[in-house]
N, C-alpha and C positions, 0 to 999 in steps of 0.2 A: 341405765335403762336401754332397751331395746329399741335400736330407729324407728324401726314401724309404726313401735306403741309412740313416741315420742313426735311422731308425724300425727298422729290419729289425735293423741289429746292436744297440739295444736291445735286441728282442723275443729276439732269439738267446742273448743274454747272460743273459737270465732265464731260460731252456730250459738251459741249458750250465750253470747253478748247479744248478738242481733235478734234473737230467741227473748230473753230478757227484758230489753228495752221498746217489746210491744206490748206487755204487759205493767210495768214499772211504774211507769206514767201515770197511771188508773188510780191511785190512791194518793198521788201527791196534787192533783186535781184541784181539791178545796184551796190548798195552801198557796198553788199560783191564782186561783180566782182571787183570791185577799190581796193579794199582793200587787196585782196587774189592776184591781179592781174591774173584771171582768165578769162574764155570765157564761152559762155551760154548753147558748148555742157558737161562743166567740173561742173556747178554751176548747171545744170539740177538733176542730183545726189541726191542733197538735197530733193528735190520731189519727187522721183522717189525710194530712199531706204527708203523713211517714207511710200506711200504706199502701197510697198512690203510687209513690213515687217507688216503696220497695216491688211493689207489684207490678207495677209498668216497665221498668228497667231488668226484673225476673231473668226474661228469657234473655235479653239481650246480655247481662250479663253472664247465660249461661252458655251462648255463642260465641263472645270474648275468650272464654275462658278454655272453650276446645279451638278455638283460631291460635291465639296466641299465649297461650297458655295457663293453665291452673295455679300455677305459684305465682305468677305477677298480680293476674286478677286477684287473688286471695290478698295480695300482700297491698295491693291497689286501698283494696276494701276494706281492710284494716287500719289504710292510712285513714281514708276519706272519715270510719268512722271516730278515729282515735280525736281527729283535727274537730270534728263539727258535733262531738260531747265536748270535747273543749269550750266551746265557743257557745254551744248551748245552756252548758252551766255555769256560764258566768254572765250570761246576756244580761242586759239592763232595763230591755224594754218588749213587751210580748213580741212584738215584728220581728224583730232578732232572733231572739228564741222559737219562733213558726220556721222562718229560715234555713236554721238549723237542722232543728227538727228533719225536714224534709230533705237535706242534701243527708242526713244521717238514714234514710230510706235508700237514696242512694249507693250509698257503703254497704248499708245491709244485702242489695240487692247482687252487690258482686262478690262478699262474701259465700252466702248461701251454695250457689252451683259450685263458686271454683270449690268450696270445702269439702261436698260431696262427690266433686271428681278426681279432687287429691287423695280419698279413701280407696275411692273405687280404684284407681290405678295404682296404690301402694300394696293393696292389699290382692290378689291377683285370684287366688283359689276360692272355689265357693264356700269351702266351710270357714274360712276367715275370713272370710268377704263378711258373708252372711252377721259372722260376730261384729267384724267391726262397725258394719255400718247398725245394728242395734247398739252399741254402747255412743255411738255419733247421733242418732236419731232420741235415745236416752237425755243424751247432755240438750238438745232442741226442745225437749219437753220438761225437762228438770226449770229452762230457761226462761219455759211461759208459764210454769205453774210455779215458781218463787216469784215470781217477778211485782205479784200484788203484795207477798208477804215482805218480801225485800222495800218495795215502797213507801208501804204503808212506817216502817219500822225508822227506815233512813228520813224519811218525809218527820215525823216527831220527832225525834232524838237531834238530826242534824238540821236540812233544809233541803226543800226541793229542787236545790242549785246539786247539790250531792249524788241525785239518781241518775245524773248526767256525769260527773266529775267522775265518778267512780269507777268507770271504766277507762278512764285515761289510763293510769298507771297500770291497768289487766291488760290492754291492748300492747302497750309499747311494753314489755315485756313480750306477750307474741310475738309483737311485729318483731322484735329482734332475732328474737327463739327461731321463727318461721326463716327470716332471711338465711340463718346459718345452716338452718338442717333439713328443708325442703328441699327436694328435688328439684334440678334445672331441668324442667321436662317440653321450654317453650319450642313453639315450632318455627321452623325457620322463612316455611313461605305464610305470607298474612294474603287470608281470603277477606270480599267485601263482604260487609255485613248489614244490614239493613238498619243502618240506627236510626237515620231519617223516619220512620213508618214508627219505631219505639218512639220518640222524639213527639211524634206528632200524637200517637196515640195519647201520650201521657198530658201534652196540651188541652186535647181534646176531652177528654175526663175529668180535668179541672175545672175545665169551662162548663161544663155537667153539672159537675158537685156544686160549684158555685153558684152557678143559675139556681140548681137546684135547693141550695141551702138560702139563699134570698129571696123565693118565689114570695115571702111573704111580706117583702118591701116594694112587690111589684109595682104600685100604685106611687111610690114616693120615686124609684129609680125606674122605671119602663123602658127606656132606650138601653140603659146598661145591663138589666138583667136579661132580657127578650134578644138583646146580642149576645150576650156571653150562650143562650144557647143556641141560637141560629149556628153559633161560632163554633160550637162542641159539635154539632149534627155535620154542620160542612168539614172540619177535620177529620173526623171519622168515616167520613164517607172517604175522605182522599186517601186512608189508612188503610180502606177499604180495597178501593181501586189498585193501589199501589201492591198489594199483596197476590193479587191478581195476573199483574202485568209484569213487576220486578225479575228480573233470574235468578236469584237469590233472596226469596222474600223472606221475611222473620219469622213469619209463622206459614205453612204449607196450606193453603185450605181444604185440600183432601184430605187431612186428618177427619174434618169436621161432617166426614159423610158416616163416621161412627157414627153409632144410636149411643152406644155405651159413652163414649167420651163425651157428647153433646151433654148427657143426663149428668154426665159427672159433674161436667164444669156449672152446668145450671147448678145445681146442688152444694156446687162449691161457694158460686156467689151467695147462694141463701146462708151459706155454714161461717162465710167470713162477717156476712150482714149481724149474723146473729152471735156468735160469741163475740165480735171486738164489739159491741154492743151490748152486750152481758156485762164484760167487763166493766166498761164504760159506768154503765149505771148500778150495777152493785157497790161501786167503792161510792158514789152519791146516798145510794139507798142505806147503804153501812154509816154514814161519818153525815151528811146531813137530816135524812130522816130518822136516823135511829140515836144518832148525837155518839155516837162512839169515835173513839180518837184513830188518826189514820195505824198507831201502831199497833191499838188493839184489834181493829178488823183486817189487818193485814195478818196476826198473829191467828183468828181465827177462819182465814183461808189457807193456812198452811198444810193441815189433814188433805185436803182436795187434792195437791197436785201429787202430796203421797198416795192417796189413794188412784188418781192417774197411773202412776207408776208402779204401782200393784197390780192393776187392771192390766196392761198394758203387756206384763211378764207371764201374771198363772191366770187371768181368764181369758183373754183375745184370741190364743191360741186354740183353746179348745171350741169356741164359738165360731170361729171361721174354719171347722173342719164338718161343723153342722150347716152351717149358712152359707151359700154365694153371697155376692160385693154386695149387688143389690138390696138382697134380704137383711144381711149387716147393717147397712148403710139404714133401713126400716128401724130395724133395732137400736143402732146410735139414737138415730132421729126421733124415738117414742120418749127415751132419757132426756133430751135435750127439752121437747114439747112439755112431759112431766116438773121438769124445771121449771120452765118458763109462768106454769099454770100455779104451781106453789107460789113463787113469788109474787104471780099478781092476786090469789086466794089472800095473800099477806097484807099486803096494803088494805083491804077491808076490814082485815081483824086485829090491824094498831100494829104491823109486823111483829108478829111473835115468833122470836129467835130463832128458836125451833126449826116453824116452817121457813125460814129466810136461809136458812144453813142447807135442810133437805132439795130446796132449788138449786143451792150451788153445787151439790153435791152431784145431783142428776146430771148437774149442766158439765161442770170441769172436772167432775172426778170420775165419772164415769163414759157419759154421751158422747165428749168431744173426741176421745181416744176412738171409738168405735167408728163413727162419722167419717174420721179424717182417712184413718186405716181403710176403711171400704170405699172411700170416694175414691183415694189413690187408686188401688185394685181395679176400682172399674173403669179408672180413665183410660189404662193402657191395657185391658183384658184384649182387645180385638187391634190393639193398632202391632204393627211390625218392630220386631225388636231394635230394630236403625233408626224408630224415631218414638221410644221411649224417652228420650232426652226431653225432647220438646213436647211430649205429651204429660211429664211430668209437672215440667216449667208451668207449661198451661192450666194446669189443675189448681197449683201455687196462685200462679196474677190472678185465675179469676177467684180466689179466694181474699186476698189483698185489694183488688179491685171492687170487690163487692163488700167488703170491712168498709172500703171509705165512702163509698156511693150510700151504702145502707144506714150508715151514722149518721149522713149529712139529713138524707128521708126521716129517720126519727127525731133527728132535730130540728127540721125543718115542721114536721107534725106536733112538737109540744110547743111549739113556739107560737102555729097555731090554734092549737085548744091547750092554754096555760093550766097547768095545777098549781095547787096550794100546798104540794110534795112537789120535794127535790126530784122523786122519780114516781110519778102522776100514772096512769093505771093506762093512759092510750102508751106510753112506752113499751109496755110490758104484753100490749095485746098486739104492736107492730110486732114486734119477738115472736109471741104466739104466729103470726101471720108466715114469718120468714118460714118457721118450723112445719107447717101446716104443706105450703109451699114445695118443701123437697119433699116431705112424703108424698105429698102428691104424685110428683113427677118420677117418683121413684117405683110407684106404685104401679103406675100406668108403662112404665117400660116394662116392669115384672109381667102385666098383663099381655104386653104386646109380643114379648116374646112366646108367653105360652100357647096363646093364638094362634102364633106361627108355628111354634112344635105342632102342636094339634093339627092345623092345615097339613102339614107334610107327613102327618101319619095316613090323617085321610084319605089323600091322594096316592101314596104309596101303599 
């Protein structure tokens, strides 16, 4: 085999593990509630500190990784994750397994950039550039749209210690493959890097999510919960400050005088709130209200991520030669909303298959592809090509950072108006809400901009 290609399906193979194991999870859910004897606002967790922690550490691990180089980072994140699916599937007690979990957000977070920078520097010319990073971008989507059908399958047949396990033995093969045939590309002077501010940020968001997912024991804990956010708001203020003042801060905040990239990242938080939220409550709505086994509702979300991947190849292309970011991003966003509206029309009418299938379809076989593809586009349509890196990063955390802030709000809201369904109909209108959200926001840029064109014809 050809180095290139043999660098490339490395780097893919680590994107397709950390790709995987954010969806994976989602249908082995029932089987750790039984086991741990647990409820779904305490088993939310597991989702919610992987993509914290993948989304918080994002950039940082994507400044490691051009400091000191893309093949350590890669092989770092490799290690991290190889060692904490170990340890996650074979934990004995939820706490462990939460742990876990969450230092496996970690691994993912230094995988992802050094993978995509290992491409981009092997592969040099734009028309192989271009291929490779689609067959690398391919295997990241192959990796969230099996990743329910893979769970649901290994969750029956084996155990929910397995969607953890399973990746050991994939990993250290990589990790091998990668130590021998990567390029030594590190560099020799190490710049500072601001982890302090990543560090603090990602404290500061737990303290969030936490306050925020307890608000409804306020009355029993009041000291603990009303701290943990006082705690979140003064950390982030310091993340704040410090990005300000630093000489090398983690993120520039003159990026953030874009209008395009502002819109993006809002957009993003609502698209992370709402698919890892999707997720989350289809594999309940499939296996406890519909009473199907996790292998059969895994087996019928399999169509989706092929239809993902169809969309993806012969119509994306043609749609974004008719559309800007913006208008796309509308159009994802009508699929996702359409989704969302089937399956809460379903819970009124006894879920009938049917329409429970047509929601998921809108949502992952179609919506999400379009969504994510125009959000990117429009995060770095106006910023300078030297700081595509971190406009890109930023599009990611706030996607990851809004998956887990947005999970803990919906679980936080059914916890306060309980249903007599696993997935209760305010679930399903917070989703509506997220989707309503970036249209909005997406709407009102398209407006603001034309405004502007018109003003300057005016004038001129």
């Amino acid at each position: 085999m050809d180095r290139k290609n043999l660098i490339l399906i490395l780097a893919s193979v680590g994107t397709f593990v950390e790709a995987l194991d954010i969806a994976i999870i989602n249908l082995t859910i029932p089987s750790i509630q039984d086991q741990f004897a647990i409820g779904s606002e305490t088993v939310q967790w597991l989702q919610t500190l992987y993509v914290l922690f993948f989304g918080g550490f994002l950039i940082i691990g994507g400044k490691l990784s051009d400091q000191i180089g893309s093949r350590k980072i890669f092989l770092l994140g490799l290690l991290i994750f190889m060692i904490t699916s170990f340890g996650a599937g074979m934990s004995a007690n939820f706490e462990i397994l939460a742990f876990f979990r969450a230092l496996q957000g970690l691994g993912a977070a230094f995988i992802m950039p050094s993978a995509m920078s290992i491409v981009t520097s092997t592969f040099k010319e734009d028309q192989e550039r271009s291929r490779a990073i689609g067959i690398f971008s391919s295997f990241a989507a192959i990796g969230s749209g099996s990743g329910l059908s893979l769970g649901g399958i290994i969750s029956t047949y084996l155990s929910w210690h397995w969607v953890f396990l399973i990746n050991v033995p994939i990993l250290l093969i990589t990790l091998v493959f990668a130590y021998k045939y990567l390029p030594k590309n590190e560099n020799t002077k190490f710049q500072k890097t601001d982890i302090v501010s990543g560090v603090l940020l990602i404290l500061g968001l737990l303290s969030l999510t936490y306050g925020t997912h307890e608000l409804i024991h306020i009355k029993e804990d009041t000291f603990v919960i009303v701290g943990s956010l006082i705690f979140a708001v003064l950390l982030l203020t310091v993340v704040f400050y410090r990005l300000k003042t630093v000489s090398e801060p983690l993120i520039s905040l003159t990026l953030f005088r874009h209008k395009s990239l502002m819109i993006s990242n809002l957009a993003f938080v609502a698209l992370g709130a709402f698919f890892i939220g999707f997720l989350f409550l289809i594999s309940l709505m499939l296996q406890k209200d519909m009473h199907h086994s996790a292998a059969s509702a895994g087996l019928m979300l399999v169509p989706y991520s092929v239809m993902s991947a169809l969309v993806a190849k012969f119509v994306l292309s043609h749609i974004s030669k008719k559309l800007n970011s913006a208008q796309m991003g509308i159009f994802g966003w009508s699929f996702m909303l359409t989704g969302a509206l089937s399956l809460l029309i379903s819970v009124y009418f006894g879920h009938p298959l049917t329409l429970v299938l047509i929601g998921a379809a809108c949502i992952s076989g179609v919506g999400m592809t379009f969504c994510f593809t125009a959000l990117s586009v429009l995060g770095i349509q106006d910023v300078q090509s030297s700081s595509y890196g971190v406009a890109s990063s930023l599009g990611s955390t706030s996607y990851f950072l809004g998956a887990g802030i947005g999970l803990s709000f919906m679980t936080l809201m059914s916890q306060i108006f309980p249903s007599k369904l696993a997935v209760g109909n305010l679930s399903l209108i917070i989703l509506i809400g997220y989707a309503v959200f970036a249209l909005g926001i997406l709407f009102y840029f398209i407006l603001k901009n034309l405004k502007m064109r018109t003003t300057k014809i005016a004038v001129s």
